[in-house]
FIKE-337870 format. One line per 3 residues: their letters; for each residue x, y, z of C-alpha. Coordinates in nm, 3 decimals, decimal comma. Layout:
BEGIN
a	X:Y:Z; ...
END
This chain:
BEGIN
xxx	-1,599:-1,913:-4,468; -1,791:-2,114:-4,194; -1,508:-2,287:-4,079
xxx	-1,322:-1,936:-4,044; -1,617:-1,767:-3,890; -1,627:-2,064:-3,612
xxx	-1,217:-2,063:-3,597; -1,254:-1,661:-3,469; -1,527:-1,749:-3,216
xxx	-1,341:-2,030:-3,092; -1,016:-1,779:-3,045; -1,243:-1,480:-2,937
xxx	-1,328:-1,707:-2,653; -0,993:-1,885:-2,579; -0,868:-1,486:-2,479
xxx	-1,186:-1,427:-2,237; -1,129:-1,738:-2,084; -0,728:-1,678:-2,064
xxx	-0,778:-1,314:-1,975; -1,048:-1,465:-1,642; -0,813:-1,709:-1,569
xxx	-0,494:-1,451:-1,501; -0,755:-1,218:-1,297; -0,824:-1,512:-1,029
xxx	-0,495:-1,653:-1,065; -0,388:-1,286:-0,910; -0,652:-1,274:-0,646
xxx	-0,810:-0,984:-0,805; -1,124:-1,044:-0,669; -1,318:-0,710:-0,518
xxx	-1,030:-0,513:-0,663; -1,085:-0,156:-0,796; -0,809:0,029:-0,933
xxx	-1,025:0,248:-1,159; -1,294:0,312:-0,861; -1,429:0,665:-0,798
xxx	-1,280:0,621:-0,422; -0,882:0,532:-0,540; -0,695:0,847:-0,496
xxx	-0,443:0,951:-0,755; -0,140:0,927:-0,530; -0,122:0,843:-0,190
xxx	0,196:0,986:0,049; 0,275:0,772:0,356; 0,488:0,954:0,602
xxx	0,594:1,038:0,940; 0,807:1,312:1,146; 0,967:1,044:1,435
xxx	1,309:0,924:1,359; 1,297:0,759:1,653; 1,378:0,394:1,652
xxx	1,094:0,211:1,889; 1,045:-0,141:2,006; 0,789:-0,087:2,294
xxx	0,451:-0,081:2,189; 0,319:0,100:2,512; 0,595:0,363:2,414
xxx	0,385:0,720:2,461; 0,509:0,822:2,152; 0,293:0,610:1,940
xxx	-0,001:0,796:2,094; 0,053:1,062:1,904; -0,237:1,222:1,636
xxx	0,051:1,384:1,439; -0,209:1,687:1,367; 0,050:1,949:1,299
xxx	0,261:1,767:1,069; -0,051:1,660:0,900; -0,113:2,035:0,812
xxx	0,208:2,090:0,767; 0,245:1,825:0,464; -0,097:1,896:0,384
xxx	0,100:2,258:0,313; 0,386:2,124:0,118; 0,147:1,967:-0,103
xxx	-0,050:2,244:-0,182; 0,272:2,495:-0,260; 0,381:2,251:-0,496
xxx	0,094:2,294:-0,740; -0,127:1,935:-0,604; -0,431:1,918:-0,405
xxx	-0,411:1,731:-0,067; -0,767:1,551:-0,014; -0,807:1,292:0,304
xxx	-0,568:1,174:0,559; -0,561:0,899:0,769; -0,318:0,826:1,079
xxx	-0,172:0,454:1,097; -0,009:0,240:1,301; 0,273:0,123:1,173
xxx	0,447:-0,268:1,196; 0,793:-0,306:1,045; 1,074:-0,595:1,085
xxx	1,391:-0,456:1,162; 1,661:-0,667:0,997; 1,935:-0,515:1,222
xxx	1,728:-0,504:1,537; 1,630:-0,847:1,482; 1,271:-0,731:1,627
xxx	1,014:-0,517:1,513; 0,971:-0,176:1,567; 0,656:0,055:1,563
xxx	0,555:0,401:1,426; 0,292:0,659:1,408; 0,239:0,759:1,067
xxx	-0,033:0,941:0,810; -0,150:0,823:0,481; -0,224:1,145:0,262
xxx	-0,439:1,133:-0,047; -0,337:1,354:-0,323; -0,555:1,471:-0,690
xxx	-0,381:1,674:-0,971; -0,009:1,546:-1,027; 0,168:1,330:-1,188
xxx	0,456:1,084:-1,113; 0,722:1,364:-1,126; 0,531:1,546:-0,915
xxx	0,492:1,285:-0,688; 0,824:1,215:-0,672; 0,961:1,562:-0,618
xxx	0,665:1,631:-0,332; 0,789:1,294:-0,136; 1,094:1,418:-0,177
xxx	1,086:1,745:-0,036; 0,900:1,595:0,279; 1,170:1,316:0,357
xxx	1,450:1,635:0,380; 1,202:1,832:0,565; 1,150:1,550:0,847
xxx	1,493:1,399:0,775; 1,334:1,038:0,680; 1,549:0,794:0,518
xxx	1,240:0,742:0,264; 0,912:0,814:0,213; 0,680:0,598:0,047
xxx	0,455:0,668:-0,249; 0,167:0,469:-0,441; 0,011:0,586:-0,759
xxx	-0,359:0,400:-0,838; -0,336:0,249:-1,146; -0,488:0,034:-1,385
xxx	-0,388:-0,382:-1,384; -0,254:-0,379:-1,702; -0,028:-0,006:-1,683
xxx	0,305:-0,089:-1,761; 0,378:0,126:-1,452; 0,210:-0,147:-1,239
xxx	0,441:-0,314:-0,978; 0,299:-0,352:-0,688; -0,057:-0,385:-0,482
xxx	-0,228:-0,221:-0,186; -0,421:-0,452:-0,034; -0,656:-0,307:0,261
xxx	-0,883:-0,519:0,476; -1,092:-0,493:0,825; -1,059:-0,644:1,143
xxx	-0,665:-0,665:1,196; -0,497:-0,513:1,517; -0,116:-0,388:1,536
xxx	-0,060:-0,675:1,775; -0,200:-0,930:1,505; 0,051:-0,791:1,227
xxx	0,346:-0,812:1,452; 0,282:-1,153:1,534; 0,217:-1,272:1,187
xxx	0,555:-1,064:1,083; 0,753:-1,310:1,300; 0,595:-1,610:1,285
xxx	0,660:-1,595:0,893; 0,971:-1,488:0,793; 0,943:-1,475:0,449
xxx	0,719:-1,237:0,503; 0,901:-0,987:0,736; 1,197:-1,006:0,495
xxx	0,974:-0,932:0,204; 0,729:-0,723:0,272; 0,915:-0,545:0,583
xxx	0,581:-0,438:0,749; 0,237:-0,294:0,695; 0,017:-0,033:0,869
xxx	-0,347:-0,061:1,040; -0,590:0,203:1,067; -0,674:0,311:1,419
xxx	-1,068:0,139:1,332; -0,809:-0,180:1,249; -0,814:-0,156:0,858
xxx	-0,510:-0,306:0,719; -0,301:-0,128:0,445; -0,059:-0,343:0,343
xxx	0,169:-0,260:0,008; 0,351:-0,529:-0,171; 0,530:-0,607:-0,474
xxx	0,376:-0,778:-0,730; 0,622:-1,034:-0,731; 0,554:-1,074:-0,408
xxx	0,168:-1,084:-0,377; 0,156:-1,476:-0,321; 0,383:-1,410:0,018
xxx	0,147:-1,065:0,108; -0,159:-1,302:0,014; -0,067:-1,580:0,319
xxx	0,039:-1,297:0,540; -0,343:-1,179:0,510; -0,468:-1,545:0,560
xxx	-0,251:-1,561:0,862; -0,432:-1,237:0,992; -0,759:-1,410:0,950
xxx	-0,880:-1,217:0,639; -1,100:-1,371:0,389; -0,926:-1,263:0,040
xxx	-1,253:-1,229:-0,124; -1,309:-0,968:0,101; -1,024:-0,792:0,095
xxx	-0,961:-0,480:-0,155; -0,666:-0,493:-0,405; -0,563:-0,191:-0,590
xxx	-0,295:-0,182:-0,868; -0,057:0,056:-0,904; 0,313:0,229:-0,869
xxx	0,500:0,214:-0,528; 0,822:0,440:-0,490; 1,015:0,495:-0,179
xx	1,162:0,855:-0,225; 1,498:0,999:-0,035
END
């Protein structure tokens, strides 16, 4: 019975030590999926369909404010509740450009639906502003089986900064495409878990200090 008592300890503790070891093997560090502050869903969209390469280009000095309330709208009438949003600046690698290209954007927190919901609300905004997608992320736990991707957000990072890591690494423009800063230069980058080991030296080459950096689990979809 000893022997048995001391063989369950020993296996209780081989699974804490197995279950620590995948969370820093994943760079989990400071992440908070289940935190008070992680939306339920988060919409990122825009109304340009404008292809532009010139980062002084006037457009990208727009607030967006209208569509903001406009979305804001199309959330409501379809039964969620819009919270926050935040305008971006967006980076992304054009594979048939061969350069990368820039975009105002807004990041829109949503409370009360589900992934359906989510769907169908992205959805109805890319035919509204006739976008070939819009992208979703829904905050979930580590271990949902619904988990497949990241959003990793840190401070200090500049548009300029995340172009010129996107082409100085191209593993990183082809895989991850592109990422968005904040106009106070927060970083919001979303990745694929598969991919989190290429998003992880894309943030090193930005000068962020991982520990530092939030990581949130969860669902990305990009709706047509």
């Amino acid at each position: 019975m000893k022997h048995l008592t001391m063989r369950r300890r020993l296996q209780i503790l081989s699974a804490v030590a197995a279950l620590m070891t995948g969370l820093a093997g994943t760079g989990s560090a400071q992440a908070s999926p289940s935190a008070a502050d992680c939306p339920n869903a988060e919409i990122f969209a825009t109304n340009n369909t404008d292809i532009i390469t010139d980062q002084s280009d006037p457009r990208l000095r727009t607030r967006l404010e209208r569509f903001g309330r406009d979305v804001r709208a199309i959330i409501r009438a379809h039964g969620a509740r819009p919270e926050a949003s935040t305008l971006l600046d967006g980076v992304f690698w054009s594979a048939e450009l061969k350069q990368a290209t820039y975009e105002r954007s807004r990041e829109f927190d949503v409370e009360r639906i589900g992934p359906d919901g989510l769907r169908h609300i992205a959805g109805v905004i890319a035919k509204t502003y006739h976008q070939e997608s819009v992208l979703t992320f829904r905050c979930l736990t580590r271990t949902s089986p619904d988990t497949d991707a990241v959003q990793i957000q840190a401070s200090g990072v500049t548009p300029t900064r995340l172009r010129d890591a996107l082409l100085a690494d191209p593993e990183a423009r082809e895989e991850l495409v592109g990422g968005s800063v904040t106009l106070d230069g927060k970083l919001i980058l979303i990745a694929p878990l598969a991919e989190l080991p290429v998003a992880r030296r894309l943030t090193a080459a930005l000068g962020v200090d991982w520990n530092e950096a939030r990581v949130d689990y969860g669902d990305r979809e990009f709706v047509s």
